[in-house]
N, C-alpha and C positions, 0 to 999 in steps of 0.2 A: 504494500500500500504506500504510496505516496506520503511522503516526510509532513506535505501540504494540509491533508485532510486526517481530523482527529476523530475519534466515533469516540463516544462515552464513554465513561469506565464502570456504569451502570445505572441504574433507574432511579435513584434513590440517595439523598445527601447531596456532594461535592461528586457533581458529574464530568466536570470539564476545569483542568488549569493549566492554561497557556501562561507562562512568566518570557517576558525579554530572553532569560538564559536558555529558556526550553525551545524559544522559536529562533535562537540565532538571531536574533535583533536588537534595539536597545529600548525602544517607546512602550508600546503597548502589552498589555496586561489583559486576559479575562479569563475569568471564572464563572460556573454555575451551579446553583444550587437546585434542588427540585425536593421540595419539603412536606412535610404528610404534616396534619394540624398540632398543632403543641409543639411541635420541633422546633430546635433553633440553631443560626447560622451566626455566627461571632467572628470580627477579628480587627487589625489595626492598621491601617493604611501605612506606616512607617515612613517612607519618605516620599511617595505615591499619592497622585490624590484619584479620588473614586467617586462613580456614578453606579448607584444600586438604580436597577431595572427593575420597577415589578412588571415581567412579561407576563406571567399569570399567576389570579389569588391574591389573595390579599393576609399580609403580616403589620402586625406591629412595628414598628421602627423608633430604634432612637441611634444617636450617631452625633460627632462633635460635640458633646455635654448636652445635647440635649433629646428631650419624647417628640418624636415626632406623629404620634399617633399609628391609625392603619393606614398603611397606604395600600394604595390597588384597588383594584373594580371590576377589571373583565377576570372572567373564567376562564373565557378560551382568548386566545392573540387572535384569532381569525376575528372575534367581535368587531375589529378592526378599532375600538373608541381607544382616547389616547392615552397613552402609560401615565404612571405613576413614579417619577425617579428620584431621586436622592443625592446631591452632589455632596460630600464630602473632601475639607481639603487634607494633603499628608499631614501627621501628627495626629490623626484621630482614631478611636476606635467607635464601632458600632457592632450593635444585636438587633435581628430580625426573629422576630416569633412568630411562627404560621399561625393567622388564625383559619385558613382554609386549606386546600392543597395549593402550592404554589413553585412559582420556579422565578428565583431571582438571578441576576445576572448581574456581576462586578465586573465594571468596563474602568483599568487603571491604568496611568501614565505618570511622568515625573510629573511632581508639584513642588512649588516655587512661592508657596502660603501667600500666594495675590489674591485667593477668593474666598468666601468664608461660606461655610456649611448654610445648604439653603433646599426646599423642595424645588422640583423643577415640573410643570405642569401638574395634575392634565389640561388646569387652565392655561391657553396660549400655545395650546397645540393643537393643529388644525390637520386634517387629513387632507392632503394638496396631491392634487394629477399632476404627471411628470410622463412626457413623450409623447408619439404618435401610432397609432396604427396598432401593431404587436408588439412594439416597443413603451406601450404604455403602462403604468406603473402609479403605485401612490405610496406617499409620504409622510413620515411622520416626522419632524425635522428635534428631536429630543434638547441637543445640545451642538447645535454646525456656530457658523463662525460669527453671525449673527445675533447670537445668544453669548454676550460677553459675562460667560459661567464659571469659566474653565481658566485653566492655566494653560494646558494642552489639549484634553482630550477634545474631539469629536464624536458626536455617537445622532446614531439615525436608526428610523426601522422601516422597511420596504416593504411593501405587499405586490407580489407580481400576480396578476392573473393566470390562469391555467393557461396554457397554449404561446402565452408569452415572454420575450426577455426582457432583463434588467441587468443592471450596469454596464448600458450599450446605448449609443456605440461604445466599443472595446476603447478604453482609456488607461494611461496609466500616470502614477503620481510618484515617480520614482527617484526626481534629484532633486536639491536643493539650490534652486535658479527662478527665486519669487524675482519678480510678479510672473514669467512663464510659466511655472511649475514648481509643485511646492513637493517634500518627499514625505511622504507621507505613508507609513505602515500601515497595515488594515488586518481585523476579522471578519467573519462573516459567521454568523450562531443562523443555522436555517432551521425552518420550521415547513413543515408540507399540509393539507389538506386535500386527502384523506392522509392521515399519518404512515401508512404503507407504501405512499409512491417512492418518489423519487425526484430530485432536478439534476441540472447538469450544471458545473461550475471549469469553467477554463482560466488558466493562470499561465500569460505566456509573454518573454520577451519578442522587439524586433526580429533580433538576430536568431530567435527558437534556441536559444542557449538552456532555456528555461521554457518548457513546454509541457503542463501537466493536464490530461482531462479527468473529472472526477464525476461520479455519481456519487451524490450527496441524498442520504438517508434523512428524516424528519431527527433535528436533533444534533446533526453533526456540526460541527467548527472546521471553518475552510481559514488558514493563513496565507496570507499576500505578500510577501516581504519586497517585491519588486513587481512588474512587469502590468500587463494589463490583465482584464477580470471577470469577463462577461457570464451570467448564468441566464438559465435556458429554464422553464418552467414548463414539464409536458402538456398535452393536454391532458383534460381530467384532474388535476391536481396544480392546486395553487400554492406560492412560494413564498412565505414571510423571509425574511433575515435582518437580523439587529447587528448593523455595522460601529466597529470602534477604530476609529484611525487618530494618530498621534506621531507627531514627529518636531523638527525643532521648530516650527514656527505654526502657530495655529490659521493657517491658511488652508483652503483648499482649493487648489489650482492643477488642473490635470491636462497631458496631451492627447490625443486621438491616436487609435494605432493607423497605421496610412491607407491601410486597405477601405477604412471605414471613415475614412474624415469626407468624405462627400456627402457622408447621410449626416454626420451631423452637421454639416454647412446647409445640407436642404432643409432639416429638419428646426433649424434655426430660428 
């Protein structure tokens, strides 16, 4: 299997940890928990700062000295209404207590204590169309560049329709050359409807130095350390994924791969 593509380590607890060391990178972080009611998920940002995702269910939270109450609302992520998140900066610790079943999700990057602990929606987040045609897609924009939240992180969550793509046209955000392109590491946490499909996710340099195709499982985590990223949603089955990118400047600025910069000059 592919260094790329991580499958869970099971159904229950701490299902997914990507750290910098484990992906060969230096920025991004994440983790995910998937919790049965009463349970609880604990720990301390250290020099990192963090965004708690409630993707589903709903817990308790407290975090940076303080209760944040429950957060959460949808059952299912496909409800498609908008998250629940938690920005945390490094130096903090936080506890989640499921009050339902749930599955949180820790999206971490360096912190640089510029922000200070705060909820982050569901008010002021809006589900927004993005593309044309098959390449249409919607949006949840959690925490992008626009939301001056962060120290680093970015984080977003897509819903692709069945039969359609997203993160296309094929782009990539791999050097540090703002305002052209910003370099920018990424995850991708996918989610499927019906949970037994399937999507397809592609990770490839110009030069195919770097060429991976993946069939991605409901659940899995796809790493991007370079290149471009396009995924593929069969039909029959529709494609969530909560993206985390982070790198040395919180911009996002990306190039087109050449094959496809005419759809996005059309589609412009």
């Amino acid at each position: 299997m592919t260094t790329l593509l991580h499958r869970p380590f099971g159904s229950h607890g701490k299902v997914h940890e990507i750290t910098p060391a484990s992906a060969g990178w230096r920025y991004v972080g994440f983790s995910l928990y998937r919790l049965r009611p009463g349970e609880v998920a604990a720990e301390t940002t250290g020099d990192r700062e963090v965004i708690l995702v409630l993707v589903e269910g709903r817990a308790s939270v407290s975090g940076g000295g303080q209760d944040w109450g429950v957060l959460g609302e949808r059952l299912s992520v496909f409800e498609k209404t908008p998250p629940h998140s938690l920005y945390l900066p490094d130096g903090s610790a936080w506890q989640a207590v499921a009050e339902t079943a749930c599955t949180i999700a820790v999206c971490s990057a360096p912190g640089r204590g510029g922000h200070a602990a705060r909820r982050i929606g569901p008010e002021g987040i809006v589900l927004t169309e993005r593309g044309k045609g098959t390449n249409r897609r919607q949006i949840h924009n959690i925490a992008m560049e626009a939301e001056d939240v962060c120290d680093s992180l970015l984080v977003t969550e897509v819903f692709t329709p069945a039969g359609h793509w997203s993160s296309y046209p094929s782009h990539r955000h791999d050097e540090d050359d703002y305002p052209r392109i910003t370099y920018l590491e990424e995850t991708y946490y996918h989610r499927l409807n019906p949970a037994n499909g399937f999507g397809i996710q592609r990770v490839y340099t110009d030069d195919l130095r770097l060429d991976e195709t993946m069939a991605v499982q409901d659940g899995d985590v796809v790493c991007v350390p370079r290149g471009h990223h396009p995924c593929g949603a069969p039909y029959g089955f529709e494609m969530y994924y909560l993206n985390v990118m982070a790198g040395p400047l919180r911009k996002w600025r990306f190039v087109a791969a050449p094959e496809v910069e005419w759809i996005l000059k059309r589609d412009a």
